[in-house]
LUMLUMDO-508693 format. One record per residue: residue in three letters; x, y, z of N, C-alpha, C in turn. Coordinates in steps of 0.05 Angstrom, whole numbers, plus 5000, padded with zeros to 4 digits. Example, Ala and Ser with C-alpha at 12.3 -4.5 7.8 and 13.67 -1.06 7.14 Angstrom:
Ala526448865156524649105156526449345156
Ser525749555142527349795143525850015157
This chain:
Unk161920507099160620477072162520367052
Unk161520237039163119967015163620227001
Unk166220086978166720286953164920306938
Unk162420076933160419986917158920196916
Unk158120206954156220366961156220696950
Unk158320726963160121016948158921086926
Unk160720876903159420936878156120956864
Unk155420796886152020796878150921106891
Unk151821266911150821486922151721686900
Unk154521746893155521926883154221866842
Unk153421726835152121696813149221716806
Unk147821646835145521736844145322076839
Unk146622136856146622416853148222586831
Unk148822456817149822586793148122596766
Unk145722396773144022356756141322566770
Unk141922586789139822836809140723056790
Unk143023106792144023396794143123526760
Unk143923216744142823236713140323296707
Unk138823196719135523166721134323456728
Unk135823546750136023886764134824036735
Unk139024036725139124196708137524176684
Unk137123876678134923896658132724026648
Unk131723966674128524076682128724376679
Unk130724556687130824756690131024896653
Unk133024756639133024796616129824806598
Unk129324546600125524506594123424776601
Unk123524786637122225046639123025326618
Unk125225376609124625546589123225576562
Unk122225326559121325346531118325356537
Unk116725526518113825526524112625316529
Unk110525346555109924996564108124946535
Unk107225006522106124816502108324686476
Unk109724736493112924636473114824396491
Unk113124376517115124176533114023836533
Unk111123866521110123616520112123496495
Unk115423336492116223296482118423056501
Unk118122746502119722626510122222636507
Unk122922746478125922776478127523046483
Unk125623156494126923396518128623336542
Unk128423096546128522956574130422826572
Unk131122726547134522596539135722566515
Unk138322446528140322596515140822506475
Unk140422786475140322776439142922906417
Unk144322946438147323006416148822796393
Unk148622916374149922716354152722756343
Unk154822686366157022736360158922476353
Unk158422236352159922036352157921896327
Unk160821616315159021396292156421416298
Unk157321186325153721066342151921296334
Unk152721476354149821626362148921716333
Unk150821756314149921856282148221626270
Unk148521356273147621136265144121086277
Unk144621136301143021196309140421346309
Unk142121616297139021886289139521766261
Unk140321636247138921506227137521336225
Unk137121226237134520996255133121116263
Unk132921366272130421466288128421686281
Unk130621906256129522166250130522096223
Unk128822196204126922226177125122036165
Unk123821976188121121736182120221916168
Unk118121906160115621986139113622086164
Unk112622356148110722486165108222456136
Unk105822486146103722426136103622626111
Unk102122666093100422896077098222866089
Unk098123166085094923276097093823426083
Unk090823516087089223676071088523546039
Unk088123676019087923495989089723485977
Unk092223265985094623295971095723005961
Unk097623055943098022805940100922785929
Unk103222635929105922545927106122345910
Unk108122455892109622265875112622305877
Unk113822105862117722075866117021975836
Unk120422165837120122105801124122115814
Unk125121895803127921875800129522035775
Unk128622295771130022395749133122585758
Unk133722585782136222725784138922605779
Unk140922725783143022565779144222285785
Unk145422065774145421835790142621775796
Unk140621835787138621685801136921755825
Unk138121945838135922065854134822215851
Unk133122195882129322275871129122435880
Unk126522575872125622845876123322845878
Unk121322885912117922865909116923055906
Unk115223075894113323205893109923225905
Unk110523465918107423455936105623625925
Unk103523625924101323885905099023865913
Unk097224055917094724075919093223855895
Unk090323755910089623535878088123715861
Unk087424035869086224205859087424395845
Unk090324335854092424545827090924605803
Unk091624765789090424855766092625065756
Unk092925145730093725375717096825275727
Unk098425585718100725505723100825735741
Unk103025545769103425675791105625765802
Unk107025845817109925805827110525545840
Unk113125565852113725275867116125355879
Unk115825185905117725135919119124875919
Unk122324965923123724665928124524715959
Unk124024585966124024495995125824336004
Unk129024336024130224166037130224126057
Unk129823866058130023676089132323736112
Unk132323746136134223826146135123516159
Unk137523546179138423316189141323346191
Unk142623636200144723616204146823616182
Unk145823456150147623396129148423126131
Unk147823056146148022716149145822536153
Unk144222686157141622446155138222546145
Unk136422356146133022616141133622476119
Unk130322476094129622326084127822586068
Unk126822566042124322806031122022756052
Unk121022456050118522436060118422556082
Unk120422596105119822756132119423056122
Unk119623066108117723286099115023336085
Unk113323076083110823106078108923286087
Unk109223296116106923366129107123726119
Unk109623886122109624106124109324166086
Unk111123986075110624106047107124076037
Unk106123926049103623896038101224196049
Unk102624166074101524446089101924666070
Unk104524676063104925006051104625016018
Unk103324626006102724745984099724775981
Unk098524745995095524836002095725026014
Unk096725206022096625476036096825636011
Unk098825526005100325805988099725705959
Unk098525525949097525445923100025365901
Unk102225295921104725175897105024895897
Unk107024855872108224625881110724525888
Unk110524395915113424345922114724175924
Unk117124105909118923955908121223895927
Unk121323635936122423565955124823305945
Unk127723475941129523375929130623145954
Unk132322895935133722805962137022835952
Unk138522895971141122925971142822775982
Unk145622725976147622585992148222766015
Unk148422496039149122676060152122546067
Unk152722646081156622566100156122416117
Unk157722226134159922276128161622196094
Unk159721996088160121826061160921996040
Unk158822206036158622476014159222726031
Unk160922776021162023066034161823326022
Unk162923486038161123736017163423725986
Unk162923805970159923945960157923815956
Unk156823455960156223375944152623415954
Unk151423505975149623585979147523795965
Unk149824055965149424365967149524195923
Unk150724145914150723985883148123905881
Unk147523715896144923475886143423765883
Unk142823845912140524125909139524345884
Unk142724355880141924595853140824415828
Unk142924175831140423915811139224075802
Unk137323985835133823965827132924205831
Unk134024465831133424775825133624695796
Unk135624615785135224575752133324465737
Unk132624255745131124025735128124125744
Unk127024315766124924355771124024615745
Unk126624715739127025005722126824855685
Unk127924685685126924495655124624435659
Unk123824325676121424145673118424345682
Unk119124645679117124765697114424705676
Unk114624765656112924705630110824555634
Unk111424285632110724015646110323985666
Unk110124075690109424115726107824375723
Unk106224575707105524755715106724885731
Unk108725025728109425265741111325395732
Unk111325595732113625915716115725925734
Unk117525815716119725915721120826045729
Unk120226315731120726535745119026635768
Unk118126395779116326495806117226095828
Unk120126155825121325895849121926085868
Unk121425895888122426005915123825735919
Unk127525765940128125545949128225595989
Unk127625375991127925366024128025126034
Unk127525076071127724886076128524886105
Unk128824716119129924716157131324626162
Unk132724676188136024646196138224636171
Unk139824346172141124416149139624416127
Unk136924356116136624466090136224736091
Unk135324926110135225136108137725306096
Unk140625226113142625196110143225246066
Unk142624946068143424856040141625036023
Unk138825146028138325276013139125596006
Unk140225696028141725986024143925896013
Unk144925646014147525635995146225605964
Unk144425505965143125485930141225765929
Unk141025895937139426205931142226415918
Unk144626285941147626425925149026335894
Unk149226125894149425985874147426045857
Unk145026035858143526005840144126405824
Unk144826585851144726795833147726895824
Unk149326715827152226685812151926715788
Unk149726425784149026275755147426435737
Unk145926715753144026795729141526685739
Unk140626455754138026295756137226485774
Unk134226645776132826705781130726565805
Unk130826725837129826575861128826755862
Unk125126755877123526995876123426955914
Unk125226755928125226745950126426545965
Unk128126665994129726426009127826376034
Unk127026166035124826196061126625946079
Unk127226076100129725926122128425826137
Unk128025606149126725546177129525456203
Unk129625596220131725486243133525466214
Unk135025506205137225396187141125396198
Unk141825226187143725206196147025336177
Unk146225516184147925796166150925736169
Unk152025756181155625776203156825596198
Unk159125446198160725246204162725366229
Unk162625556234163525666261162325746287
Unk160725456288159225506310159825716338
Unk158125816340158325976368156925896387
Unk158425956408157925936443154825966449
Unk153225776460150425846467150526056483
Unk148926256491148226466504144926436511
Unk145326576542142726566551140926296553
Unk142626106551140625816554139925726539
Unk141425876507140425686479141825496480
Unk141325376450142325066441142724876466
Unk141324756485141424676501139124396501
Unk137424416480134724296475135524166442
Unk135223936442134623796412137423776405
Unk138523986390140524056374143024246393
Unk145524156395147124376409149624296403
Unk150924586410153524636401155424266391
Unk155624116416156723846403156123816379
Unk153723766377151923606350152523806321
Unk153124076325153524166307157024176298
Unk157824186321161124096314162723886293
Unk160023706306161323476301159223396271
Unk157423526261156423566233158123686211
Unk158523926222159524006207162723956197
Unk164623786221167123616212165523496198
Unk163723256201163523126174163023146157
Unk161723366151160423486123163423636101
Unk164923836121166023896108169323676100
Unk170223606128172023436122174823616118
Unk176523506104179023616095177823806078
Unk175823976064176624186045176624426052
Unk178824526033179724786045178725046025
Unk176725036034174225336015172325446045
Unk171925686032170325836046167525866039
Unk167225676011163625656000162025386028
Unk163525326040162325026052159325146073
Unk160025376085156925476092156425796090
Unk153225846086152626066072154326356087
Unk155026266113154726556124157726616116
Unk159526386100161826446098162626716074
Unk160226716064159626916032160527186053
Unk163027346029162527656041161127856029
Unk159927776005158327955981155627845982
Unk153827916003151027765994149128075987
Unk150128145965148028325950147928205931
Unk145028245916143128165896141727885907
Unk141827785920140327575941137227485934
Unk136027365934134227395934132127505970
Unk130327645959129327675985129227436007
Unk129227576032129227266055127527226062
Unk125727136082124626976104126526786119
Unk126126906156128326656157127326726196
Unk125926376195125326336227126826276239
Unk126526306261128526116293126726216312
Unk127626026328126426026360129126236378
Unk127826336406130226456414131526286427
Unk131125946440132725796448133825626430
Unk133125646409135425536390139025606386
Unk139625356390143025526382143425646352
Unk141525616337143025786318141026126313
Unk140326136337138826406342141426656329
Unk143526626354145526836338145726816310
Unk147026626299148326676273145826716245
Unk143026666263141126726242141427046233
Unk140027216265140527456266142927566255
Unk144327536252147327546252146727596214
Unk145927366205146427336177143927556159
Unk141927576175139227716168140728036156
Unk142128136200142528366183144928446161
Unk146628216161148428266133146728296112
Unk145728126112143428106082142028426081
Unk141128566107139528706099141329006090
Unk143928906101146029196102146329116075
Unk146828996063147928826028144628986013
Unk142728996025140729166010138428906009
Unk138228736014137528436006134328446030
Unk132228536022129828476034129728246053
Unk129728356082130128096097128428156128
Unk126327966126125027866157126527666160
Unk126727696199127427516208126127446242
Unk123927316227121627226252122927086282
Unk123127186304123727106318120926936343
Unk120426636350118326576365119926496398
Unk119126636423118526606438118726316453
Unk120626346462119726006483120525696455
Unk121725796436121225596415124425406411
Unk124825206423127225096411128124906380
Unk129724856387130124666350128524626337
Unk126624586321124724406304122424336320
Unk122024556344119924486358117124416340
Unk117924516323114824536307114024196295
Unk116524076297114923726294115423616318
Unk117623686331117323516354114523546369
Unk112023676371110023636388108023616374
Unk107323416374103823406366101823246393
Unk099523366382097823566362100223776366
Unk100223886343101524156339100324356352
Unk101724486377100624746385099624946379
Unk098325166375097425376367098925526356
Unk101925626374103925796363105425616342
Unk106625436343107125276316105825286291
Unk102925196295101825226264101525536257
Unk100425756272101825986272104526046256
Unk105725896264109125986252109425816218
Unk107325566227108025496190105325736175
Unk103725786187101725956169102726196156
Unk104726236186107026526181107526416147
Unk109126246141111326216125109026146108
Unk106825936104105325956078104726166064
Unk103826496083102926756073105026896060
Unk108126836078110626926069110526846024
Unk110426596027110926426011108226435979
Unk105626465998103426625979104326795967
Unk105427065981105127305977107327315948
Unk110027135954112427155931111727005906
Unk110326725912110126585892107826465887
Unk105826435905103026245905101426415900
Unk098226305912095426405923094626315942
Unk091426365938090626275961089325975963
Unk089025815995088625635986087925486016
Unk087325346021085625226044086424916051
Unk088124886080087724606082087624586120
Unk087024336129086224266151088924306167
Unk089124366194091024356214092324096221
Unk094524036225096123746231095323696252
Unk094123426256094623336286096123216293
């Protein structure tokens, strides 16, 4: 057999053996969670390219649904924007959510958050604001976890004028905005500013990532991708504010909400952060779903049953602190 040949057998089967383990990884996640092509390959964002890349590919624009409707108003600092999504039936003055985009800290867009902000402000009868931030490697921290409280500020001036009380914001958001928003729920109660709620989705809490266990972070998002996020986010600075779970005083908090899947890699450090919060005295669920990896909840449409489930979870969460009631159609 040629050297050629060699190499074509032993690559052959190295791409078997990947495929094996793949498949095997996939079978753990609930089969109505595996109809997802990019289960199947490889999605770590540890290098320029591949970062250049999930910016080409992830924070397109997801639709609005139900009776909603979006505007951008460029009033934050430098010039950026801040959307706003609302029921067209709003009325009176309501609470509101500010909502952040996730994407690691380096990439994601407001509008990829249409579909869900529009969801949860027809559920929960608010309005939510969907800030945009600098991400890294370009903008490093702080300059993200900054833009954010911005537009905690600017949503808190302007509540007057947007219908909604000031004293009924909730901040939240997924992966790293989830992340960035427990860093603005801390900050914000440094400042005196008043949060009637942190609603976390999968968030990305740690800069000390930990070891997957049991077959997490293995799907979407994993240990590499977060490594190599969070070097660029934080960079050379030498503070312990750069992610939330670094806080050793989280009493007076605002109450939590805070999802993950159990194949998510940041399953530990969620749990992890829940019960500090709840030993700190700090009101805290921490919904755990079954068979659920990274951001499963957009990667599959039609959206599964247990998915819209898990955003209905968080609309009622989100009713109950700051909205009402309110009615809109299921995503397909």
């Amino acid at each position: 057999m040629t050297r050629t040949r060699v190499w074509l057998v032993l690559t052959g089967l190295g791409l078997l053996g990947a495929l094996v383990v793949r498949a095997r990884q996939v079978r753990r996640a609930a089969p109505e969670l595996r109809r997802n092509v990019l289960l199947w390959l490889p999605t770590s964002v540890r290098s320029t390219a591949s970062l250049q890349m999930a910016r080409r590919v992830m924070g397109r624009p997801t639709p609005l649904i139900g009776s909603t409707r979006a505007r951008r108003l460029n009033d934050l600092p430098e010039g950026r924007a801040i959307h706003l999504v609302d029921a067209e039936d709003r009325s009176g003055v309501t609470g509101a959510l500010l909502w952040i985009h996730g994407g690691g800290r380096l990439f994601g867009s407001p509008r990829s958050e249409y579909e869900k902000g529009s969801f949860l402000a027809v559920k929960a009868g608010v309005l939510v604001a969907l800030p945009q931030y600098r991400t890294a490697p370009e903008d490093p921290f702080p300059c993200a976890v900054d833009d954010c409280m911005a537009a905690l500020r600017w949503l808190r001036a302007n509540a007057a004028a947007l219908g909604v009380d000031p004293e009924r914001i909730a901040v939240g958001g997924d992966s790293a905005g989830g992340g960035l928003a427990a860093e603005v729920a801390q900050r914000a109660q440094d400042e005196g500013i008043p949060v009637s709620l942190q609603m976390l989705l999968y968030p990305m809490l740690d800069d000390r990532t930990r070891a997957s266990r049991g077959g997490r972070g293995r799907l979407i998002w994993t240990a590499a991708s977060n490594r190599f996020a969070w070097a660029q986010y934080l960079q050379d600075a030498q503070t312990l504010e750069g992610s939330a779970a670094r806080r050793e005083d989280l009493r007076g908090l605002a109450p939590a909400w805070i999802g993950v899947g159990d194949l998510d890699l940041f399953y530990d450090e969620v749990h992890l952060y829940g019960a500090r919060l709840r030993r700190a005295g700090v009101p805290c669920e921490v919904h755990t779903v079954p068979g659920m990896y990274h951001a499963a909840d957009v990667m599959v449409r039609p959206q599964p049953p247990t998915m819209t489930a898990l955003w209905e979870t968080m609309a009622r969460t989100l009713r109950e602190a700051v909205g009402h009631e309110g009615e809109v159609t299921r995503p397909s």
